[in-house]
C-alpha positions in Angstrom: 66.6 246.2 99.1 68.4 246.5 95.5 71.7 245.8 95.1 74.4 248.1 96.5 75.8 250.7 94.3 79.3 250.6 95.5 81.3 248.4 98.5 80.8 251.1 100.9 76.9 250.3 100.5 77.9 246.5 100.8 79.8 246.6 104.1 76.5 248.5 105.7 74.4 245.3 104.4 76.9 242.9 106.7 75.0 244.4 109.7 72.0 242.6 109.0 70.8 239.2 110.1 71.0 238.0 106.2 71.2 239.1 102.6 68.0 240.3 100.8 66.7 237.7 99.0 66.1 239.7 95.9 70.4 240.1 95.7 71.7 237.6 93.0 73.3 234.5 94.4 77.1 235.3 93.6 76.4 238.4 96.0 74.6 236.6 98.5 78.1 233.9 98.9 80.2 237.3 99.0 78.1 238.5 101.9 77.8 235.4 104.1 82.0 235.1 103.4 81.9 238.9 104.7 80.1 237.9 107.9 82.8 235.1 108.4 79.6 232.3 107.2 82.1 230.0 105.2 79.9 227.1 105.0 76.4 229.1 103.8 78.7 230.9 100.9 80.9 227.9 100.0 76.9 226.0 99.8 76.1 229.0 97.1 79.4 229.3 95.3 79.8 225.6 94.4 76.3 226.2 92.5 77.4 228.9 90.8 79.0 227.2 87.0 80.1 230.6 85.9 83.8 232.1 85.8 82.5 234.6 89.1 81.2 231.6 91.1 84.7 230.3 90.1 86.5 233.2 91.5 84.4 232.9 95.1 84.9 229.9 95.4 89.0 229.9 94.9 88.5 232.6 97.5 87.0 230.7 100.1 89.4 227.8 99.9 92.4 229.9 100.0 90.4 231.2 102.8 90.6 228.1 104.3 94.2 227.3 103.8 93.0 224.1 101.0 96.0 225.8 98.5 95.5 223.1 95.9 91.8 223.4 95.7 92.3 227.2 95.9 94.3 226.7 92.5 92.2 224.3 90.7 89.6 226.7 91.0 91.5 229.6 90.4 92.2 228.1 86.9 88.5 227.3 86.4 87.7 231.3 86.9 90.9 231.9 84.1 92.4 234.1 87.2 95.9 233.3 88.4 96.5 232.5 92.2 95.8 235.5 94.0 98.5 237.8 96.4 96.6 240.2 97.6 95.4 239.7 101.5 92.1 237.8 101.8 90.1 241.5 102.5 91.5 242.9 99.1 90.8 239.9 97.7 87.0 239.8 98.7 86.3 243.6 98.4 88.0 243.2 94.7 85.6 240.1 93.8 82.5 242.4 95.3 83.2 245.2 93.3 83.4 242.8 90.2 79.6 241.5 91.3 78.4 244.9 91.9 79.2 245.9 88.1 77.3 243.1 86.8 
């Protein structure tokens, strides 16, 4: 399967039993984070040394309530702490990997 063209294409994908393995690795943590996996994207994202592996991974501690660590990464993806509710937040960082 190729990589969605759009989020609408994404949620469908969160029915499935895992992510195709042909999806790049920053969307493969944004889909195990949509199907509530926080360990199996937080395993990807902390492996990801790139300002969008930054920004997932300031998503999935705020996700987690860890504030400070949210921040510190936050400031490592040059993105200020975000307000919007954690579904915004993930759809917004999904959109950004889709335009990649």
């Amino acid at each position: 399967m190729s990589k969605p063209a759009n989020y609408q294409e994404f949620e469908l994908t969160l029915e499935n039993t895992r992510p195709p393995a042909e999806w790049p690795e920053a969307l493969k943590a944004l889909w195990f984070a949509g199907n509530n996996k926080w360990e199996e994207s937080h395993n990807i994202a902390q492996d990801l040394h790139s300002d969008l592996g930054s920004w997932i991974h300031a998503y999935l501690h705020r996700e987690e309530g860890d504030r400070f660590n949210a921040g510190y990464w936050y400031r490592m993806a040059g993105r200020s702490f975000c307000n919007l509710s954690l579904d915004e937040e993930h759809r917004e960082i999904t959109e950004f990997a889709l335009n990649l």
